[in-house]
PABA-494627 format. One record per residue (C-alpha): x, y, z; residue in one letter; residue number from 0. Coordinates in steps of 0.02 Angstrom, whole numbers, plus 32768, in hexadecimal, padded with zeros to 4 digits. Example, Ala and Ser with C-alpha at 12.3 -4.5 7.8 and 13.67 -1.06 7.14 Angstrom:
<atoms>
<atom px="8267" py="7F1F" pz="8186" rest="A" nr="0"/>
<atom px="82AC" py="7FCB" pz="8165" rest="S" nr="1"/>
</atoms>
This chain:
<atoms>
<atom px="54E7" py="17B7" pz="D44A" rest="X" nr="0"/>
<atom px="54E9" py="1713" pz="D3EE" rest="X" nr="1"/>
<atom px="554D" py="1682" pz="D42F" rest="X" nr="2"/>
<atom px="5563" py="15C9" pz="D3FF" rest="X" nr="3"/>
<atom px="5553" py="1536" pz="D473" rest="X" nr="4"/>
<atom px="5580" py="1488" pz="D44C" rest="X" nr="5"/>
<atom px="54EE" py="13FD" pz="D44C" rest="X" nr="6"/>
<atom px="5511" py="133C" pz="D456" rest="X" nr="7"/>
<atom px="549B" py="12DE" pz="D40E" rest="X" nr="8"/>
<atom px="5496" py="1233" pz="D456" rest="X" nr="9"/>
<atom px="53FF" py="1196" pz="D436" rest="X" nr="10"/>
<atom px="53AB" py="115F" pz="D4C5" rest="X" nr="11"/>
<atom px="5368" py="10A8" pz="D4D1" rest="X" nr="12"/>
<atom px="52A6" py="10DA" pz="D4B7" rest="X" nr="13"/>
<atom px="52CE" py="1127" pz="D406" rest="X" nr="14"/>
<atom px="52EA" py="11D9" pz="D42A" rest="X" nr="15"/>
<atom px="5376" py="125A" pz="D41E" rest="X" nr="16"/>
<atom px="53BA" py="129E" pz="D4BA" rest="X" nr="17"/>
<atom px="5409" py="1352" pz="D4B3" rest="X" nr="18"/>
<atom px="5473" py="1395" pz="D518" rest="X" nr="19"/>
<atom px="54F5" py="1432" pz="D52B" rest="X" nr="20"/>
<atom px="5580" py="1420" pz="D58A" rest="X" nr="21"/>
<atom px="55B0" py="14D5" pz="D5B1" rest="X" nr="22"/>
<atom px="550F" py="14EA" pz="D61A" rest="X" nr="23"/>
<atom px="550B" py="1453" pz="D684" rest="X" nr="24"/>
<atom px="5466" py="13F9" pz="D68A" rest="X" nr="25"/>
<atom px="5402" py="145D" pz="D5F2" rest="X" nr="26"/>
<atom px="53B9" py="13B8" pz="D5A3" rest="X" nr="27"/>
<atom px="533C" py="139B" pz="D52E" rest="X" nr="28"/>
<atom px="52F3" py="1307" pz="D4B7" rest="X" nr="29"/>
<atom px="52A0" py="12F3" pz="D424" rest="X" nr="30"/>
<atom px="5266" py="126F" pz="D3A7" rest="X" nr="31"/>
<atom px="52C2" py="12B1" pz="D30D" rest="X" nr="32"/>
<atom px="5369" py="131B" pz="D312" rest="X" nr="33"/>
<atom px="5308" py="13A7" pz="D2E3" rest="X" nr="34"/>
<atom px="529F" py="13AA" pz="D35F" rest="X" nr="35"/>
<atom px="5328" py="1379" pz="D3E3" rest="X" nr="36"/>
<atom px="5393" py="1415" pz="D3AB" rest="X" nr="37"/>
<atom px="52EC" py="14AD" pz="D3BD" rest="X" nr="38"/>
<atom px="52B5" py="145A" pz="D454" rest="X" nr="39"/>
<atom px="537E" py="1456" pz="D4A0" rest="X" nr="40"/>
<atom px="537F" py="150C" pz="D448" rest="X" nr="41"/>
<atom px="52EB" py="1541" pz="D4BC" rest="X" nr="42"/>
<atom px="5332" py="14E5" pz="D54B" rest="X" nr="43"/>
<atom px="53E5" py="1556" pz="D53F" rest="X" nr="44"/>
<atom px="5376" py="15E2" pz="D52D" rest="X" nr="45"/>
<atom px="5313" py="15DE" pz="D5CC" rest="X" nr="46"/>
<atom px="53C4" py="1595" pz="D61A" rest="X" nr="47"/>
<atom px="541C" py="1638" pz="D5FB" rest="X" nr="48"/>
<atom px="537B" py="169F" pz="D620" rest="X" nr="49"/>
<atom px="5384" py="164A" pz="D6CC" rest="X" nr="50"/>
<atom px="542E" py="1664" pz="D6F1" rest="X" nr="51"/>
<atom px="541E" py="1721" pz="D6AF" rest="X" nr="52"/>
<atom px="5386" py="173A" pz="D71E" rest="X" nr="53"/>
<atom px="53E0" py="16D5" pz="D7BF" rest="X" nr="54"/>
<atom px="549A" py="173A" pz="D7A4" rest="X" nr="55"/>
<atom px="54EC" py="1691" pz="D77C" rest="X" nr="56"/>
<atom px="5578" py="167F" pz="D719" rest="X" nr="57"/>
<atom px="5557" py="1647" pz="D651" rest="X" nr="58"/>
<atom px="55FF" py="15E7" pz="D63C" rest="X" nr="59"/>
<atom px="5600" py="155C" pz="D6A4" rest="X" nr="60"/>
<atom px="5663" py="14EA" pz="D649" rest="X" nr="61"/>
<atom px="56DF" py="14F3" pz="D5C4" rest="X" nr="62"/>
<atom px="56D4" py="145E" pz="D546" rest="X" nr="63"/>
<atom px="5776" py="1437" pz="D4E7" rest="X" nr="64"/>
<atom px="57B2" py="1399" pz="D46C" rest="X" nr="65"/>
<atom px="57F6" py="1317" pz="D490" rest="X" nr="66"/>
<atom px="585E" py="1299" pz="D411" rest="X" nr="67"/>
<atom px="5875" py="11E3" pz="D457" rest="X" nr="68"/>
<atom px="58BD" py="114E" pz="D3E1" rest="X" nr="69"/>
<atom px="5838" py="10C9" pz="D3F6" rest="X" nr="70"/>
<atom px="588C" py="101C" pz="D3DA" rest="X" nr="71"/>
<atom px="5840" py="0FC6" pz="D338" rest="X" nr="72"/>
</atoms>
């Protein structure tokens, strides 16, 4: 089964890229380029659902929607 999961990217203060994905709460990685940030969070959801799989936990733990907010100028 294939599945997509949504990564935020976010700069820390040291110079590298945090990544993170929301629907499995606390599946975090880093990296010094994007690249890098995106296989090593790609390996970190991997071994996340493994985990779970392995434990009988659920996979959807949280549902991630948008949200439009009018940001004064």
């Amino acid at each position: 089964m294939v599945r997509t999961f949504h990564v935020i990217l976010e700069h820390d203060e040291d110079g590298w890229i945090v990544a993170s994905c929301p629907e499995l709460p606390g599946c975090v990685s880093q990296g010094r380029t994007v690249a890098e940030a995106m296989a090593n969070v790609h390996e970190a959801i991997q071994v996340s659902l493994e985990t779970r799989r392995k434990h009988g936990l659920p996979i959807d733990l949280a549902e991630v929607r948008e949200l439009t907010v009018e940001v004064p100028a």
